[in-house]
PyMOL Python script that loads the backbone (N, CA, C, O; Angstrom):
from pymol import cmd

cmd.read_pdbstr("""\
ATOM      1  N   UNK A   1      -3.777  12.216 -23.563  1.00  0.00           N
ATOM      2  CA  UNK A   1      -4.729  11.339 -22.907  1.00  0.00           C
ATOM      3  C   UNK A   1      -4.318  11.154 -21.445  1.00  0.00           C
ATOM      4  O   UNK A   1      -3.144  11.165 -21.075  1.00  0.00           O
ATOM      5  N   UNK A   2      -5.230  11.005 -20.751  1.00  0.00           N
ATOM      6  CA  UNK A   2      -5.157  11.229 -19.154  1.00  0.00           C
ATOM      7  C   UNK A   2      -4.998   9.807 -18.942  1.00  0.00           C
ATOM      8  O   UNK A   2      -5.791   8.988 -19.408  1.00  0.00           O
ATOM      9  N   UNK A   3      -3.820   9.447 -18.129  1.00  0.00           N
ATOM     10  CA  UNK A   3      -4.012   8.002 -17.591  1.00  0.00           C
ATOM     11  C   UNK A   3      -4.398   8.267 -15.945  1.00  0.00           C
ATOM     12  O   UNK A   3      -4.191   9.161 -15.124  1.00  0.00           O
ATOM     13  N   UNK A   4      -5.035   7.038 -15.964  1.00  0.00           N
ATOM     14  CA  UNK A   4      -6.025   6.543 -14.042  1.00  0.00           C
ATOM     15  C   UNK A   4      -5.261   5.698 -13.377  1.00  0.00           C
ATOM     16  O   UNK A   4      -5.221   4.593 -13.920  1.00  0.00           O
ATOM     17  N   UNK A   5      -4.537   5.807 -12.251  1.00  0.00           N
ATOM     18  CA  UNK A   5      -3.723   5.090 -11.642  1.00  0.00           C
ATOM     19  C   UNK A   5      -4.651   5.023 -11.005  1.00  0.00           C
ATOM     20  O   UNK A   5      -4.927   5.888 -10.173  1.00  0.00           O
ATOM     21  N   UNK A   6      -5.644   3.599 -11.306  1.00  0.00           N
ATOM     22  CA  UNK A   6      -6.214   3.105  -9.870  1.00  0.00           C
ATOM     23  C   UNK A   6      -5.686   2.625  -8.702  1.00  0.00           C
ATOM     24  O   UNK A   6      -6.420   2.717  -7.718  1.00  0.00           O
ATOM     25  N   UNK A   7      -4.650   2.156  -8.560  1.00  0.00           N
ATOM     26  CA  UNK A   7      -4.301   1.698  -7.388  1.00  0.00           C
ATOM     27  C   UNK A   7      -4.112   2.763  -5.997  1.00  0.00           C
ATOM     28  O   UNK A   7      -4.167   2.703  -4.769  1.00  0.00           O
ATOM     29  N   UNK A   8      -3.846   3.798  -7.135  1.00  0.00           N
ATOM     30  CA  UNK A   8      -3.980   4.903  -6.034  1.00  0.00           C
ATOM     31  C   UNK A   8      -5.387   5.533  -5.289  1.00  0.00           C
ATOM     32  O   UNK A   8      -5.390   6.197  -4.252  1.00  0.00           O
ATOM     33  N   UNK A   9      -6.535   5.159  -6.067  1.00  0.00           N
ATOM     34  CA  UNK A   9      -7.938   5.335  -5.950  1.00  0.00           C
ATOM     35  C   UNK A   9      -8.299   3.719  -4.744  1.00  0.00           C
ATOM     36  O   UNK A   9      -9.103   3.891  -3.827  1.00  0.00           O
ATOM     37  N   UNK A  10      -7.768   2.607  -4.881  1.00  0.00           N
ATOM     38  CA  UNK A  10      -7.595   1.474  -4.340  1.00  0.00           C
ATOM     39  C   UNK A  10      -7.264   1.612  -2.625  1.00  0.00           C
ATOM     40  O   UNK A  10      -7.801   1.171  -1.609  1.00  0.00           O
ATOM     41  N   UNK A  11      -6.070   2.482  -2.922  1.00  0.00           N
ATOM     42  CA  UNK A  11      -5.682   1.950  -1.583  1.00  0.00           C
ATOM     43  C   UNK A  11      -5.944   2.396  -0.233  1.00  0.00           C
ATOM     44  O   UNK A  11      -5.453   1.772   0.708  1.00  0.00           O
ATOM     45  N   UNK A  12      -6.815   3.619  -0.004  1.00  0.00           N
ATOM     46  CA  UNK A  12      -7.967   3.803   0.672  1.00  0.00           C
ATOM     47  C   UNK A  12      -8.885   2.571   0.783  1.00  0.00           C
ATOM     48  O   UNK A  12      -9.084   2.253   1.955  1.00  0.00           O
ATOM     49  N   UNK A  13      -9.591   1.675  -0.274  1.00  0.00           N
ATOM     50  CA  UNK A  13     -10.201   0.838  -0.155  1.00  0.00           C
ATOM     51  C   UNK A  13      -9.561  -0.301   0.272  1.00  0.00           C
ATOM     52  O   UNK A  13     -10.329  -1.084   0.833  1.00  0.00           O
ATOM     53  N   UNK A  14      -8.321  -0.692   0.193  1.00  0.00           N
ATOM     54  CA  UNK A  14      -7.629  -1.760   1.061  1.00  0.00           C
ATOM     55  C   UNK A  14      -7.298  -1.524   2.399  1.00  0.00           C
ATOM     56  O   UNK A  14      -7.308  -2.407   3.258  1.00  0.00           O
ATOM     57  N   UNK A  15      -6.912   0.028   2.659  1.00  0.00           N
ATOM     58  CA  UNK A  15      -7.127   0.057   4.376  1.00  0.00           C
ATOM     59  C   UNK A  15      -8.137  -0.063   4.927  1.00  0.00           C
ATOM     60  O   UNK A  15      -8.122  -0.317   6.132  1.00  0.00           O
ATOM     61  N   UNK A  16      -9.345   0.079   4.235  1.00  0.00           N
ATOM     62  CA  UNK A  16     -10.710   0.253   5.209  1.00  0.00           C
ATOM     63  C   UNK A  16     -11.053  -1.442   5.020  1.00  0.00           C
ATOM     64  O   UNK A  16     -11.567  -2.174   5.865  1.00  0.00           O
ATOM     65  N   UNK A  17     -10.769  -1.669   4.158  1.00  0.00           N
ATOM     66  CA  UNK A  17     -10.298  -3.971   4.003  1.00  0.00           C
ATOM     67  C   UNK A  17      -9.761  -4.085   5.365  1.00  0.00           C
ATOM     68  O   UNK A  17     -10.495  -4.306   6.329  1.00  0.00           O
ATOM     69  N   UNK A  18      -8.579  -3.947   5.451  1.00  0.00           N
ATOM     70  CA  UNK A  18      -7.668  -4.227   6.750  1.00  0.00           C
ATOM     71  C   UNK A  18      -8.317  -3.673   8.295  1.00  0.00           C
ATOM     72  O   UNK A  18      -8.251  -4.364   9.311  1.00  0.00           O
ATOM     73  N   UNK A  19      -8.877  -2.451   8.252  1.00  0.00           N
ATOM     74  CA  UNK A  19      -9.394  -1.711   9.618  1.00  0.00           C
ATOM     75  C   UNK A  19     -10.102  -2.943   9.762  1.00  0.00           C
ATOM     76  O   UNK A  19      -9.863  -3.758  10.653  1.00  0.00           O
ATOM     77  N   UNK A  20     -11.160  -3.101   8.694  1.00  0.00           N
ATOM     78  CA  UNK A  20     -12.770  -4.003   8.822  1.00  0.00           C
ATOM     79  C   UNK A  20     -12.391  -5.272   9.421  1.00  0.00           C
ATOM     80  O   UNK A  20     -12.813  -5.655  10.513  1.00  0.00           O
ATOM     81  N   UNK A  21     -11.519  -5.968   8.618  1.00  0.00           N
ATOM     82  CA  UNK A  21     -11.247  -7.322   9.294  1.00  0.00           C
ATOM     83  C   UNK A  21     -10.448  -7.655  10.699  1.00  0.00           C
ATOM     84  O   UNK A  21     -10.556  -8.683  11.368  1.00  0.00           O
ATOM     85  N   UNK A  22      -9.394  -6.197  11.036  1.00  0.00           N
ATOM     86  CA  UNK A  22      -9.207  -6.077  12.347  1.00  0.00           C
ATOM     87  C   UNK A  22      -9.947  -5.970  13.400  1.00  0.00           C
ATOM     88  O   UNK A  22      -9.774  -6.493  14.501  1.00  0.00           O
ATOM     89  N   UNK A  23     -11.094  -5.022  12.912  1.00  0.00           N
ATOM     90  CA  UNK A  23     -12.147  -4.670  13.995  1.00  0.00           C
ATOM     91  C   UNK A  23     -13.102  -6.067  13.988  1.00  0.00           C
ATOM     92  O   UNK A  23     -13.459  -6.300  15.143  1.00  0.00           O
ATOM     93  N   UNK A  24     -13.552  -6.934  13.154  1.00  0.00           N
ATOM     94  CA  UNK A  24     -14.316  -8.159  13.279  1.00  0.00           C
ATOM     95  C   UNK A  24     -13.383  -8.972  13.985  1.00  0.00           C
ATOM     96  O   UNK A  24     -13.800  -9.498  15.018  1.00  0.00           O
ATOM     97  N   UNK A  25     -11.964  -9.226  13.569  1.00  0.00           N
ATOM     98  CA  UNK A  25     -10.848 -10.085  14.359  1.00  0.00           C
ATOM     99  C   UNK A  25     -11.169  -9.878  16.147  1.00  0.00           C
ATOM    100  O   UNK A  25     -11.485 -10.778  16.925  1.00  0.00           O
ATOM    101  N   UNK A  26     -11.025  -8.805  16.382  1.00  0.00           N
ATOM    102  CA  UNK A  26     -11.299  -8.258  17.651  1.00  0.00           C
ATOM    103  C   UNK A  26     -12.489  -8.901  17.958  1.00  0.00           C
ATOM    104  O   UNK A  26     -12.571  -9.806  18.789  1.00  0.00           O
ATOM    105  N   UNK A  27     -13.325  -8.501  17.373  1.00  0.00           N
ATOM    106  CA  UNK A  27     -14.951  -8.470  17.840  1.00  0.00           C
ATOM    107  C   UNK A  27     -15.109 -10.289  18.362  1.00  0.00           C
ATOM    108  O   UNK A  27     -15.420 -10.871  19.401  1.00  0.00           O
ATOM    109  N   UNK A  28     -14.795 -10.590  17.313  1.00  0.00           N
ATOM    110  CA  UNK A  28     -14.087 -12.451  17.939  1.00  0.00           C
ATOM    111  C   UNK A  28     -13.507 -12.820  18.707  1.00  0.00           C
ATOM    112  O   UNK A  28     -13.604 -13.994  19.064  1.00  0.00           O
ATOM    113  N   UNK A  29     -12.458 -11.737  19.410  1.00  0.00           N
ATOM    114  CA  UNK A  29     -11.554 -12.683  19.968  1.00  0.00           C
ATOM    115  C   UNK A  29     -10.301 -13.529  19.320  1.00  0.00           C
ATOM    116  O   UNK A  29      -9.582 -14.350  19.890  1.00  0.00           O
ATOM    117  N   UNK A  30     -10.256 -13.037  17.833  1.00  0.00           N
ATOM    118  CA  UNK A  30      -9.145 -14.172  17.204  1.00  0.00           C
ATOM    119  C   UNK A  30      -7.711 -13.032  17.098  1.00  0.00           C
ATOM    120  O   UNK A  30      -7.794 -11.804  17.129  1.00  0.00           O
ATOM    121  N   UNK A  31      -6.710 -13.673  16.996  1.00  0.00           N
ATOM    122  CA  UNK A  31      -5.889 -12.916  16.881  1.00  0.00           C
ATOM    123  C   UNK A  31      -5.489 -13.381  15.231  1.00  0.00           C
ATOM    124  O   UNK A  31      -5.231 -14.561  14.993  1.00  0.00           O
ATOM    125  N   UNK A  32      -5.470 -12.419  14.227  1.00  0.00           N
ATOM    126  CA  UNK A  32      -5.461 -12.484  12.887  1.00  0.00           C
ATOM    127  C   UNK A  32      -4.023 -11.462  12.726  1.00  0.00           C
ATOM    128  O   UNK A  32      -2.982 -11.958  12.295  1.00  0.00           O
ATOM    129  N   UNK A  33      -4.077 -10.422  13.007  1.00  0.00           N
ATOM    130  CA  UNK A  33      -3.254  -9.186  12.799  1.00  0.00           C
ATOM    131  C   UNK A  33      -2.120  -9.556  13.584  1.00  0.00           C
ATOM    132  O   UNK A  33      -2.362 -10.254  14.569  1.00  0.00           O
ATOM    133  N   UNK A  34      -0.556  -9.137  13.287  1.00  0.00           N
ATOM    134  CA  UNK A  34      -0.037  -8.612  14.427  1.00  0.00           C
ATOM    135  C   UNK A  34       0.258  -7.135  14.036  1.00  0.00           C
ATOM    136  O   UNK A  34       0.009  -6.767  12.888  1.00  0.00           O
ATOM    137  N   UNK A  35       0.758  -6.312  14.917  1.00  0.00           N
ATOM    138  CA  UNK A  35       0.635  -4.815  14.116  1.00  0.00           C
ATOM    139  C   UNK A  35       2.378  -4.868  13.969  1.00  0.00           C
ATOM    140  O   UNK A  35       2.639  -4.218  12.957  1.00  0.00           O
ATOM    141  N   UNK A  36       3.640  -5.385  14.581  1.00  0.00           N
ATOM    142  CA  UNK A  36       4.324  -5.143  13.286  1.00  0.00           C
ATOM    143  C   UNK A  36       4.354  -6.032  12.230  1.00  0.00           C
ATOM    144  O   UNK A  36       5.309  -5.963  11.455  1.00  0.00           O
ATOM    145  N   UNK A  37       3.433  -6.906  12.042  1.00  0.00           N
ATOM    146  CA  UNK A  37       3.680  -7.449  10.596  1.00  0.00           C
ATOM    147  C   UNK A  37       3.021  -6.392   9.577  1.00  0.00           C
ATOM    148  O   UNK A  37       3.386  -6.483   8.405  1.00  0.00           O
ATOM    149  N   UNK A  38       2.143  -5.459   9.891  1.00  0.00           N
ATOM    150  CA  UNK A  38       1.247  -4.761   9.271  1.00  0.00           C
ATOM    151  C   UNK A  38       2.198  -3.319   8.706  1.00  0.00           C
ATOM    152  O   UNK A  38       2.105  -2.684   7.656  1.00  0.00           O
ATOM    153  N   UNK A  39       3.186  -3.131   9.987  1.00  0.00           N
ATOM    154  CA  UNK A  39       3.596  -2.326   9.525  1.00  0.00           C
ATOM    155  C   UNK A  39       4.504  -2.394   8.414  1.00  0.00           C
ATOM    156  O   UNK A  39       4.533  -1.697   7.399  1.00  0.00           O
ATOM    157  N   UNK A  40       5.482  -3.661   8.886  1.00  0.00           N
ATOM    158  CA  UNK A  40       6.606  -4.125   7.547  1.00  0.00           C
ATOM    159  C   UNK A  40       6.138  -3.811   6.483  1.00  0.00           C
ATOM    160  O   UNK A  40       6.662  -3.061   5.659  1.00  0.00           O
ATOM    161  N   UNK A  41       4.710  -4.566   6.368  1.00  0.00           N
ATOM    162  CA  UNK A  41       4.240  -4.633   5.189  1.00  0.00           C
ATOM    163  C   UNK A  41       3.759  -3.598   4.765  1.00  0.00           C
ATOM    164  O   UNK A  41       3.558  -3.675   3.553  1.00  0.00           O
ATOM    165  N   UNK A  42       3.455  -2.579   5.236  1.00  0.00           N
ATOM    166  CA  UNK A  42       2.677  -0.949   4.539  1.00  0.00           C
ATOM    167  C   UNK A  42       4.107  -0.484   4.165  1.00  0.00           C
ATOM    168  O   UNK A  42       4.156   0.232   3.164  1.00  0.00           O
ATOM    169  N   UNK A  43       5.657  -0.846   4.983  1.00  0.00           N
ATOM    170  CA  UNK A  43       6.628  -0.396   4.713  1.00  0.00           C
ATOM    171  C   UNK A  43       7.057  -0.799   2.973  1.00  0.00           C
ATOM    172  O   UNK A  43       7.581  -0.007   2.190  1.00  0.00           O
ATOM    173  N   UNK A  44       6.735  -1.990   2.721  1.00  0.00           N
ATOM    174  CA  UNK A  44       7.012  -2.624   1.993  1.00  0.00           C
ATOM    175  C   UNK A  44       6.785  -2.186   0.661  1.00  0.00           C
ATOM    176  O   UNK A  44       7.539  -2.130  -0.310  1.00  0.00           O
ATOM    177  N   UNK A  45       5.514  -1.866   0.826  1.00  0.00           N
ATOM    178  CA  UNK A  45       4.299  -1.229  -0.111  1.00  0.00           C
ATOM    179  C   UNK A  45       5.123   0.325  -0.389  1.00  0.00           C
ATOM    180  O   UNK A  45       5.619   0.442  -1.510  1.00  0.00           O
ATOM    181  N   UNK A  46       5.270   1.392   0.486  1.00  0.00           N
ATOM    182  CA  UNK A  46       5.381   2.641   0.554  1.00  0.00           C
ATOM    183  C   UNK A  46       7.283   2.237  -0.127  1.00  0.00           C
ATOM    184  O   UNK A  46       7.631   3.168  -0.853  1.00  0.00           O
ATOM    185  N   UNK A  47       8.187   1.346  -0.032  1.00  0.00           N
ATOM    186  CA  UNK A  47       9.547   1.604  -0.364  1.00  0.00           C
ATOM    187  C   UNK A  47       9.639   1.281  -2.143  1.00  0.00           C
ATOM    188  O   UNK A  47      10.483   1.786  -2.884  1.00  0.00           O
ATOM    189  N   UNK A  48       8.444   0.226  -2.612  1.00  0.00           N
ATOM    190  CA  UNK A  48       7.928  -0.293  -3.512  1.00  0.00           C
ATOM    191  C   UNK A  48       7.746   0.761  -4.354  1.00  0.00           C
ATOM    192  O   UNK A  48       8.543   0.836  -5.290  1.00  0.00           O
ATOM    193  N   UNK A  49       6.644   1.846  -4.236  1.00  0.00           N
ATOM    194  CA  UNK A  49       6.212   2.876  -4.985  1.00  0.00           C
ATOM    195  C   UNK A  49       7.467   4.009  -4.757  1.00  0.00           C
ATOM    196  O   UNK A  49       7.628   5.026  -5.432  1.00  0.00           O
ATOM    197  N   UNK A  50       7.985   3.727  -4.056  1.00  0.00           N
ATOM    198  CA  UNK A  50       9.290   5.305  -4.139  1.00  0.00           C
ATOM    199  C   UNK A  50      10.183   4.505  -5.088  1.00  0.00           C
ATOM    200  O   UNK A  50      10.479   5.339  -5.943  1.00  0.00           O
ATOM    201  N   UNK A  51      10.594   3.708  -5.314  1.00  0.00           N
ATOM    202  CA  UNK A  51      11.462   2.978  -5.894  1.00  0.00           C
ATOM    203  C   UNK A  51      11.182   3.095  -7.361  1.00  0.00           C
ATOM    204  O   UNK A  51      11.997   3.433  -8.219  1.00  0.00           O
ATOM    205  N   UNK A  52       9.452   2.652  -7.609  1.00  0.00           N
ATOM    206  CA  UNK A  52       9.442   3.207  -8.937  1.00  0.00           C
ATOM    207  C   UNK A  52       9.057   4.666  -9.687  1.00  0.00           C
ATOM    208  O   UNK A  52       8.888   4.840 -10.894  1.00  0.00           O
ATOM    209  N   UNK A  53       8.977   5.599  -8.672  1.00  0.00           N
ATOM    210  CA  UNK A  53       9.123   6.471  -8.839  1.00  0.00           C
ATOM    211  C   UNK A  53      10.573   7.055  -9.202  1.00  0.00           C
ATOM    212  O   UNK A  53      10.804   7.798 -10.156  1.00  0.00           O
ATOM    213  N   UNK A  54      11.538   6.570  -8.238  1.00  0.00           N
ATOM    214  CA  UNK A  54      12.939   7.477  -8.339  1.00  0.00           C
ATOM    215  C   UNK A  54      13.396   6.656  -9.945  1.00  0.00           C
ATOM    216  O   UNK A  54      13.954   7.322 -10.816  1.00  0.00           O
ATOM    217  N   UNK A  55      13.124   5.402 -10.125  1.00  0.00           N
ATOM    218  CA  UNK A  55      13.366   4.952 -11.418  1.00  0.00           C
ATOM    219  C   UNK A  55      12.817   5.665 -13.141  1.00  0.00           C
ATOM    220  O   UNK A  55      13.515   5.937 -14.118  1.00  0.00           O
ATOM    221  N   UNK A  56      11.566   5.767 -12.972  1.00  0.00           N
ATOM    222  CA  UNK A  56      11.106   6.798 -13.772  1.00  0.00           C
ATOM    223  C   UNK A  56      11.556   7.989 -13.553  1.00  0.00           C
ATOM    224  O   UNK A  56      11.265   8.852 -14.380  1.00  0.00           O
ATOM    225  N   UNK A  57      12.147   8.248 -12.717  1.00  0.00           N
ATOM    226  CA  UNK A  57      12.876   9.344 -12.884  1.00  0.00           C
ATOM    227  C   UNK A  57      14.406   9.326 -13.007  1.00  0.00           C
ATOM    228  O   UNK A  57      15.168  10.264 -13.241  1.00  0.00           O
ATOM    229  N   UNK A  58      14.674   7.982 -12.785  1.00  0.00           N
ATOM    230  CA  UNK A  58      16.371   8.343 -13.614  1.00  0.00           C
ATOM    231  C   UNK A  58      16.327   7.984 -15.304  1.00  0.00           C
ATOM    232  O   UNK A  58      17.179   8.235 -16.157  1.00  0.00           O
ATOM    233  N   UNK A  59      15.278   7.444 -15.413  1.00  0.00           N
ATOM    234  CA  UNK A  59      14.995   7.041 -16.886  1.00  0.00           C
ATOM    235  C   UNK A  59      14.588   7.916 -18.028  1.00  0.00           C
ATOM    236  O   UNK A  59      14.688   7.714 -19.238  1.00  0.00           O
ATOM    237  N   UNK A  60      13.921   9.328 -17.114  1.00  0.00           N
ATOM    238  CA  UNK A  60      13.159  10.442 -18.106  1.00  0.00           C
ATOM    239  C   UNK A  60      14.646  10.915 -17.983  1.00  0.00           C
ATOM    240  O   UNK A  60      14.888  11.470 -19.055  1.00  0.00           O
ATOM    241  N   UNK A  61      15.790  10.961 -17.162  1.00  0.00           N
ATOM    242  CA  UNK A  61      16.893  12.153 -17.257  1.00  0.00           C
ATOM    243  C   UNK A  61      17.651  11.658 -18.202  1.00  0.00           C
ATOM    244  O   UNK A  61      18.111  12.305 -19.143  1.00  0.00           O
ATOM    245  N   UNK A  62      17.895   9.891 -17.880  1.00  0.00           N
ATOM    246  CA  UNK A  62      18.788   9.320 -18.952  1.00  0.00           C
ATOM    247  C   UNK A  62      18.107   9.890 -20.530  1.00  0.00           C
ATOM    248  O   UNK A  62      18.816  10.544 -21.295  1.00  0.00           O
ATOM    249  N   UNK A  63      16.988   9.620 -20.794  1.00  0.00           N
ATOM    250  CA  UNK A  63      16.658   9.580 -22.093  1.00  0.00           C
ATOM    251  C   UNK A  63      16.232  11.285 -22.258  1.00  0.00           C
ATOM    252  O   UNK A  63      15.555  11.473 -23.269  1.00  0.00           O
ATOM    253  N   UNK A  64      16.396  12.025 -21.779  1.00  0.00           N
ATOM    254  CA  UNK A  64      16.081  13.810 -21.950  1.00  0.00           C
ATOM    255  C   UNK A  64      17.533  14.048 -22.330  1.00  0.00           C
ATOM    256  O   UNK A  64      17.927  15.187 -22.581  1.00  0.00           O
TER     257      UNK A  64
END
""", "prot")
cmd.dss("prot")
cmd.show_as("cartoon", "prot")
cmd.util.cbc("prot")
cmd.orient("prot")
């Protein structure tokens, strides 16, 4: 059986979230964003998913 990692189908749809509300932020005049908080946080996200990746993978070697 095929599993659907939506989040991966998602997170295209959360950057174009973030572009949208940057570009309206702008369009206002408000300052909402800063861009390195944006980045930490995509960092955050991207060290998050390697992490459970390299884990599932010490876990398939332990148990193989």
């Amino acid at each position: 059986m095929i599993q659907i990692n939506y989040l991966a189908f998602a997170i295209p749809l959360f950057l174009g979230f973030i572009l949208l509300e940057y570009a309206w932020s702008r369009k206002r005049a408000k300052s909402v964003h800063q861009f390195a908080e944006s980045i930490a946080n995509l960092n955050v996200g991207i060290a998050e998913r390697l992490t459970d990746l390299l884990t599932a993978g010490l876990f398939y070697w332990v148990f193989d």
